[in-house]
Biotite code that builds the C-alpha atoms (Angstrom):
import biotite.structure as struc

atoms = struc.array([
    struc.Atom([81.222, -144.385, 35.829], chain_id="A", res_id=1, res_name="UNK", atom_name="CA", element="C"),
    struc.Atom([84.574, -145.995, 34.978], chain_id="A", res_id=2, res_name="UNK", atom_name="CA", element="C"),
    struc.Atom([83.276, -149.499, 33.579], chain_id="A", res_id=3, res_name="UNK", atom_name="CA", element="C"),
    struc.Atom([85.720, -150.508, 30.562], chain_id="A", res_id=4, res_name="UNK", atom_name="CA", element="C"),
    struc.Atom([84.029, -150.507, 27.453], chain_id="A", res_id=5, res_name="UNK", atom_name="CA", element="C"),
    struc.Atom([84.715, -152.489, 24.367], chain_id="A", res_id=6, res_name="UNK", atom_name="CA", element="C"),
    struc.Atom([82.675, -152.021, 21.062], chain_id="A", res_id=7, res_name="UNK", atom_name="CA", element="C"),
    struc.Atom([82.263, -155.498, 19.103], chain_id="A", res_id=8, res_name="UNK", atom_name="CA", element="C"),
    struc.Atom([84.308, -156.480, 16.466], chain_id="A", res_id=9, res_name="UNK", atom_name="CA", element="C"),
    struc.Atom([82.476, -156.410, 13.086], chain_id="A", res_id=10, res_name="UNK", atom_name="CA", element="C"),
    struc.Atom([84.094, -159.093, 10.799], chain_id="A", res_id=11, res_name="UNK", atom_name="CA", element="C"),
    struc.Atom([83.380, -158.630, 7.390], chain_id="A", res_id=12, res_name="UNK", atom_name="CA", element="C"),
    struc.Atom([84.540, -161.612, 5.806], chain_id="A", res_id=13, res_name="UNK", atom_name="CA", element="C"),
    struc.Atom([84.662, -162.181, 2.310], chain_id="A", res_id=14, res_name="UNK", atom_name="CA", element="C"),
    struc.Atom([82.658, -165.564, 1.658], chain_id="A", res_id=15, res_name="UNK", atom_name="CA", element="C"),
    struc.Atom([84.154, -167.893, -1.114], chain_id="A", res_id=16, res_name="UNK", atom_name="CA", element="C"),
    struc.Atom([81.211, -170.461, -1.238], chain_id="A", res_id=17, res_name="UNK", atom_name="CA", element="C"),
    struc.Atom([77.169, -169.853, 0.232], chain_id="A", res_id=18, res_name="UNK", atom_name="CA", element="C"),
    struc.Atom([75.837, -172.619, 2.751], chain_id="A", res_id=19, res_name="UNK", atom_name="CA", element="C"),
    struc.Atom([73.233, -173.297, -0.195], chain_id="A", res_id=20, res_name="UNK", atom_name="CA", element="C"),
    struc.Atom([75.754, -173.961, -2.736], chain_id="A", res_id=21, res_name="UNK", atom_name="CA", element="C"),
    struc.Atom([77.261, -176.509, -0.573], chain_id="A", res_id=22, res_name="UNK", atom_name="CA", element="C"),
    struc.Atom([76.705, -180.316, -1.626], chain_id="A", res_id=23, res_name="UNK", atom_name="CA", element="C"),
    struc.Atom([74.166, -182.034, 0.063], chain_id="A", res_id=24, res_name="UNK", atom_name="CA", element="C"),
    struc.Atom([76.370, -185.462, -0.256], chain_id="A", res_id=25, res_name="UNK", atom_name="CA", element="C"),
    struc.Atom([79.648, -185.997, 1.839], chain_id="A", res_id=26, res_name="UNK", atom_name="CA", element="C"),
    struc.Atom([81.188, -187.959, -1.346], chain_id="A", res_id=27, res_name="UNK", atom_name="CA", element="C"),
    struc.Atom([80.314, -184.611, -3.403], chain_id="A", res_id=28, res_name="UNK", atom_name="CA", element="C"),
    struc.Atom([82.721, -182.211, -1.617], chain_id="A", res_id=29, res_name="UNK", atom_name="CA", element="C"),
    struc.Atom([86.531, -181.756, -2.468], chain_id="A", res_id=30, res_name="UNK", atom_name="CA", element="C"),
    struc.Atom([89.520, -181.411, -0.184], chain_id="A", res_id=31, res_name="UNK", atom_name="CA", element="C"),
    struc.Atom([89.662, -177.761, -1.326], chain_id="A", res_id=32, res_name="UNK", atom_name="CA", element="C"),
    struc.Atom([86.492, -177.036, 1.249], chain_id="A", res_id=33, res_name="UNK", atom_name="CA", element="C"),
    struc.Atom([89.185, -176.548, 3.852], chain_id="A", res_id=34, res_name="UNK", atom_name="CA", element="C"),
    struc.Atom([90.448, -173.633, 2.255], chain_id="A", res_id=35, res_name="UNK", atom_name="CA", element="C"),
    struc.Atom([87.156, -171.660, 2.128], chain_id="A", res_id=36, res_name="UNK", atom_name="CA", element="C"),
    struc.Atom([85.540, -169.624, 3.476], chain_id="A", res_id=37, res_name="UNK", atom_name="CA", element="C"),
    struc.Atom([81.751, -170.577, 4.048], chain_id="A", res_id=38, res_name="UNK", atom_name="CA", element="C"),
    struc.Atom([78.673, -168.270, 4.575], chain_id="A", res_id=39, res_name="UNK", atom_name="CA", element="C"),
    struc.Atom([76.712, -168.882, 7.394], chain_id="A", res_id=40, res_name="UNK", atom_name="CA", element="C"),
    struc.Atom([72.671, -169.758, 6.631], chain_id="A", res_id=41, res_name="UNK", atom_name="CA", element="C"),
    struc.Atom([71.555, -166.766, 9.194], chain_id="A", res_id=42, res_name="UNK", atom_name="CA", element="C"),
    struc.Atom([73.604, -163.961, 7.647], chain_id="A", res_id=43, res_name="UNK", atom_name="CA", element="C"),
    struc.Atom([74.513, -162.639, 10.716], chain_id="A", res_id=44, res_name="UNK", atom_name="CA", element="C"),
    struc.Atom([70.821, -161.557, 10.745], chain_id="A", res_id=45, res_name="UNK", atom_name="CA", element="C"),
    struc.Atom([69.747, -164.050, 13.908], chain_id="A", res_id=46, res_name="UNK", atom_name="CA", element="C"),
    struc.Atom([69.710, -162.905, 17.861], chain_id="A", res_id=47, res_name="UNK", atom_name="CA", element="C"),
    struc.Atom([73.119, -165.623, 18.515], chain_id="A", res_id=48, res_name="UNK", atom_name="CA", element="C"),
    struc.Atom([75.886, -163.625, 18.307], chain_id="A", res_id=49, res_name="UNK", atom_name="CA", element="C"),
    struc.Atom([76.062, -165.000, 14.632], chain_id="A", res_id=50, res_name="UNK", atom_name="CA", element="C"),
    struc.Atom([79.318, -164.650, 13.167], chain_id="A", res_id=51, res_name="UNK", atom_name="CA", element="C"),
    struc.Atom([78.371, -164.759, 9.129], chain_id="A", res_id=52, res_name="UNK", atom_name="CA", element="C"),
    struc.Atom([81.241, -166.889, 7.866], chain_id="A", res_id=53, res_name="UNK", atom_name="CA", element="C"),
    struc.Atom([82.986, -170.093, 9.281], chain_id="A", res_id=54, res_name="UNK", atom_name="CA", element="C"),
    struc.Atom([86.125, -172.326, 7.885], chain_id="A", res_id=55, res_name="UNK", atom_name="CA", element="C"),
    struc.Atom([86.270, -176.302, 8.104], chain_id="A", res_id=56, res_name="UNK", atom_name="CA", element="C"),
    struc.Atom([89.182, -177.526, 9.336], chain_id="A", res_id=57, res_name="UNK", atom_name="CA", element="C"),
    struc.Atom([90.912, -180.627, 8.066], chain_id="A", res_id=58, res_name="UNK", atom_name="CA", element="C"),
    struc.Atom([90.326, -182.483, 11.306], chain_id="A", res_id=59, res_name="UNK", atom_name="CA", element="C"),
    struc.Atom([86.951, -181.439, 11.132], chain_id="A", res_id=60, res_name="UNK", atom_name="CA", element="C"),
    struc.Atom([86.223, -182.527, 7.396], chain_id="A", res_id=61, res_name="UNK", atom_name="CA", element="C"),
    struc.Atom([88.144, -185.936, 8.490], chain_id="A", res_id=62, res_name="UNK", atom_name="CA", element="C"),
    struc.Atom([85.271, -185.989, 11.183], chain_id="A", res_id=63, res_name="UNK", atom_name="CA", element="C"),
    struc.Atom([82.148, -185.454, 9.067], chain_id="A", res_id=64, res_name="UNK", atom_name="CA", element="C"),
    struc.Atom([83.424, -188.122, 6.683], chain_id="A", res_id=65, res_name="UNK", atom_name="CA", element="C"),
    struc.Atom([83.609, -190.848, 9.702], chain_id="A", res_id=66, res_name="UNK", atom_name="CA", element="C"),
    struc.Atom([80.540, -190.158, 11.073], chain_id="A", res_id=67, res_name="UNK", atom_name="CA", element="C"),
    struc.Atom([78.564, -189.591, 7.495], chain_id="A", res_id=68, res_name="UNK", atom_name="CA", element="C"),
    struc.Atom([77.459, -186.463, 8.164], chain_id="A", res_id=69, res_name="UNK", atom_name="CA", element="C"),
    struc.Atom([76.946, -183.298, 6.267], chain_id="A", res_id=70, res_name="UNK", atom_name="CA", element="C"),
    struc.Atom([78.537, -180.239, 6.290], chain_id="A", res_id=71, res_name="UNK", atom_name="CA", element="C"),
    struc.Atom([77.103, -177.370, 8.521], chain_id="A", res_id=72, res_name="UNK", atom_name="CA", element="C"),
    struc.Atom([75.436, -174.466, 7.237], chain_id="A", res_id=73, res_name="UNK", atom_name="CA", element="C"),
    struc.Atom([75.517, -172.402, 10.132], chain_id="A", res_id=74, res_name="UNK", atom_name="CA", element="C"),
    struc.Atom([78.763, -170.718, 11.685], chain_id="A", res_id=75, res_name="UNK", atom_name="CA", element="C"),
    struc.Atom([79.864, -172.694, 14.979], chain_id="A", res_id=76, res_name="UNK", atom_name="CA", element="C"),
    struc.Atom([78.330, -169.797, 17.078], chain_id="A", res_id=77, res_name="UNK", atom_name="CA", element="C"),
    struc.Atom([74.730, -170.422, 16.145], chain_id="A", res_id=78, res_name="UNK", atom_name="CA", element="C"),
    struc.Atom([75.129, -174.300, 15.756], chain_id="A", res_id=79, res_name="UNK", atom_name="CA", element="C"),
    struc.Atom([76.361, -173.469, 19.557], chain_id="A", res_id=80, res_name="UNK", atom_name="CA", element="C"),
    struc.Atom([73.457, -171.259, 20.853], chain_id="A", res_id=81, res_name="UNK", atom_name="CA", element="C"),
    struc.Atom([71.168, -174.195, 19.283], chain_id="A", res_id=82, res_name="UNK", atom_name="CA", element="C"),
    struc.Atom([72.416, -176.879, 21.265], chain_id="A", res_id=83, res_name="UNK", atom_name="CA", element="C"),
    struc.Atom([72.027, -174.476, 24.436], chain_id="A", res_id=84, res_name="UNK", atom_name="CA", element="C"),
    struc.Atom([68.028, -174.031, 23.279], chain_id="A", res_id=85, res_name="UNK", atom_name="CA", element="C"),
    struc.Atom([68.131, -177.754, 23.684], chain_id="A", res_id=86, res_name="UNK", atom_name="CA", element="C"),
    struc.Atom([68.876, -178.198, 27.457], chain_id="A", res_id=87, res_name="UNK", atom_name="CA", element="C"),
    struc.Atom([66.046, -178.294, 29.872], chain_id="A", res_id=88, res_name="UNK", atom_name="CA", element="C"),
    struc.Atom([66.169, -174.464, 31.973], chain_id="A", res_id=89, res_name="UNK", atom_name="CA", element="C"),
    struc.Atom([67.808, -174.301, 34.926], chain_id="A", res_id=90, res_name="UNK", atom_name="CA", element="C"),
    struc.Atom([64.833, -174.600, 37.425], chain_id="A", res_id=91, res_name="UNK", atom_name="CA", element="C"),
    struc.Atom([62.927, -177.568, 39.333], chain_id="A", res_id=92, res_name="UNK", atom_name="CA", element="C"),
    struc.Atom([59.367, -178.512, 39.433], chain_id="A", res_id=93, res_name="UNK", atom_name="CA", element="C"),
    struc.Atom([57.422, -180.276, 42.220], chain_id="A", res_id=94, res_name="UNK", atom_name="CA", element="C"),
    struc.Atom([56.196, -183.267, 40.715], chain_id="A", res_id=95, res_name="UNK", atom_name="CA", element="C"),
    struc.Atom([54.551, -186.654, 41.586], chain_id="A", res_id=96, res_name="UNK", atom_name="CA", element="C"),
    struc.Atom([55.465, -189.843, 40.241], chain_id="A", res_id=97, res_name="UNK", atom_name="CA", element="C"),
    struc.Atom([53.636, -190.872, 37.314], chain_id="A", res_id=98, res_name="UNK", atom_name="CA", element="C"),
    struc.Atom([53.540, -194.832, 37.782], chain_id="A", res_id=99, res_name="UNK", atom_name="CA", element="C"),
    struc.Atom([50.212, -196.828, 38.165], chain_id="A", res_id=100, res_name="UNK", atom_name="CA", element="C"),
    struc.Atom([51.878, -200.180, 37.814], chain_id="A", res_id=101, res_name="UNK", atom_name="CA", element="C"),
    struc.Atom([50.667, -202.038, 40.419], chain_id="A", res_id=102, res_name="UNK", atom_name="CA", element="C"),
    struc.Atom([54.113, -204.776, 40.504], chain_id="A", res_id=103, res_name="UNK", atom_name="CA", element="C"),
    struc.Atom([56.424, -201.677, 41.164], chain_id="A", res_id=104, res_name="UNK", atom_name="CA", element="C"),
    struc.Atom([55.872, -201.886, 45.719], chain_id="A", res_id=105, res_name="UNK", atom_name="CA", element="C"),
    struc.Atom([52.526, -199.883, 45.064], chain_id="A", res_id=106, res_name="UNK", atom_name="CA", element="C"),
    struc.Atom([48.740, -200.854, 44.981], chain_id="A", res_id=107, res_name="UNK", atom_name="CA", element="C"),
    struc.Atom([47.793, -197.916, 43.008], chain_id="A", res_id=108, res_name="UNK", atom_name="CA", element="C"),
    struc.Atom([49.606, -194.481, 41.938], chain_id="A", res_id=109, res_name="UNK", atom_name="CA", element="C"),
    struc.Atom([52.715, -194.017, 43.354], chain_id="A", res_id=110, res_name="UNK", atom_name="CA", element="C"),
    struc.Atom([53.113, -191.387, 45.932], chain_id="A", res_id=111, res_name="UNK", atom_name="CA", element="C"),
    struc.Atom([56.605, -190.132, 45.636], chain_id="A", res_id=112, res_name="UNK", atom_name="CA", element="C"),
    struc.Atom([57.198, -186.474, 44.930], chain_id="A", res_id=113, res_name="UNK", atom_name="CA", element="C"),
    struc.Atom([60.402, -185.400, 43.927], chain_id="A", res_id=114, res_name="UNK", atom_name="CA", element="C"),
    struc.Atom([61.962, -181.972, 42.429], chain_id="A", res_id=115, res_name="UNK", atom_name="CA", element="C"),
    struc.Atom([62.775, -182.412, 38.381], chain_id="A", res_id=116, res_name="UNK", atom_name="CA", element="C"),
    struc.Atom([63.983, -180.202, 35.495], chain_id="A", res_id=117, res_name="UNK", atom_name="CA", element="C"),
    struc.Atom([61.098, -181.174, 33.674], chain_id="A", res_id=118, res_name="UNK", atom_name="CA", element="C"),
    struc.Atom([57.787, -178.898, 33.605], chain_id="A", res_id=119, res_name="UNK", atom_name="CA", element="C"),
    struc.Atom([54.541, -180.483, 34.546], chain_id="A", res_id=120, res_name="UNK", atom_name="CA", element="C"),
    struc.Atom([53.169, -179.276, 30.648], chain_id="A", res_id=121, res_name="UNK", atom_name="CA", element="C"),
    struc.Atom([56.125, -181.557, 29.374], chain_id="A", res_id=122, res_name="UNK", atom_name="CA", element="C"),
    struc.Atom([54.823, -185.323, 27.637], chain_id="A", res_id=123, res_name="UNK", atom_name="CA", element="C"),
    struc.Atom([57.373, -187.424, 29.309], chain_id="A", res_id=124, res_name="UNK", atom_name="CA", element="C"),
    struc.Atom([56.057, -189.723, 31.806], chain_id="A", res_id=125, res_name="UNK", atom_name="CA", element="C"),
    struc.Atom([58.230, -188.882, 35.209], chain_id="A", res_id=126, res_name="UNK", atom_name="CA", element="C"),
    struc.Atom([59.102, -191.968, 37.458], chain_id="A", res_id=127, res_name="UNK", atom_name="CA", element="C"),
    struc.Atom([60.856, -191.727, 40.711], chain_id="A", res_id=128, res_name="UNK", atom_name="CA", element="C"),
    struc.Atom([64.299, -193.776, 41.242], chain_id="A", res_id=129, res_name="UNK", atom_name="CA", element="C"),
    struc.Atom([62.367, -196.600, 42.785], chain_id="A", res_id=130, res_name="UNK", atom_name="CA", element="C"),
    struc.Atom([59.746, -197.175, 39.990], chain_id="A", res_id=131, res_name="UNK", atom_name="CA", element="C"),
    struc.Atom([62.024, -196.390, 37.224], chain_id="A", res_id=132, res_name="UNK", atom_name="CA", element="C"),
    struc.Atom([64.587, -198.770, 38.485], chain_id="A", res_id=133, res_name="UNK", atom_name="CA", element="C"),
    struc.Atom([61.963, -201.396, 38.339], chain_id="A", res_id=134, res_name="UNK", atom_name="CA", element="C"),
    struc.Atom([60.846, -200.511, 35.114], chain_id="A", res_id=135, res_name="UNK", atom_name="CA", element="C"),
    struc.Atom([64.420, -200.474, 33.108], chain_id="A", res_id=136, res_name="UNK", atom_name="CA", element="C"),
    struc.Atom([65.726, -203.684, 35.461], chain_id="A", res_id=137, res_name="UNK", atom_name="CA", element="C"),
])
């Protein structure tokens, strides 16, 4: 029908160092990191576009030292398509406010009912503006 086409790129990188062989402790890995080339944990073998092999950059490595943090096993695609997993979906639920505090302009429940991005088999306990506000305040 016309459409352009354009077969992915397979990469076949030539990991210098495995995420396993990587050292738990910040204090435990060298300058040299920056220079190789690291395996990614999934092996390209997970549904995220994975690409098998990442690099740390020197800003980066400057990064994970201030905030104490280890090194990443997973290539900046996946680490990416986990965060995304994270986020509430993009739809809105009728729901009822969930506050039975009588000092919050209400005898009993409250009766507000409001659209919100989290599903009514979620645990958090929803409050509308009004009761939250006098809950945080």
């Amino acid at each position: 029908m016309g459409y352009k086409w354009r077969d992915r790129k397979v990469s076949e990188y030539v990991t210098t160092i495995q995420p396993e062989d990587l050292p738990d402790d910040l204090k435990d890995v060298p300058d040299s990191i920056v220079g190789e080339i690291i395996g990614c944990l999934h092996k390209g073998k997970c549904q995220d576009r994975c690409l098998g092999a990442f690099k740390i950059t020197e800003n980066e490595l400057r990064l994970y030292h201030q905030l104490g943090v280890p090194l990443p096993r997973l290539c900046f695609i996946c680490r990416h398509e986990a965060r995304l997993r994270k986020r509430n979906p993009m739809k809105l639920w009728h729901r009822s406010c969930m506050c039975q505090k009588t000092n919050h302009s209400h005898t009993a429940k409250c009766k507000n009912e409001f659209k919100t991005a989290y599903a009514p088999n979620r645990p958090e306990i929803i409050y509308c503006e009004n009761c939250y506000n006098k809950e945080v305040y």
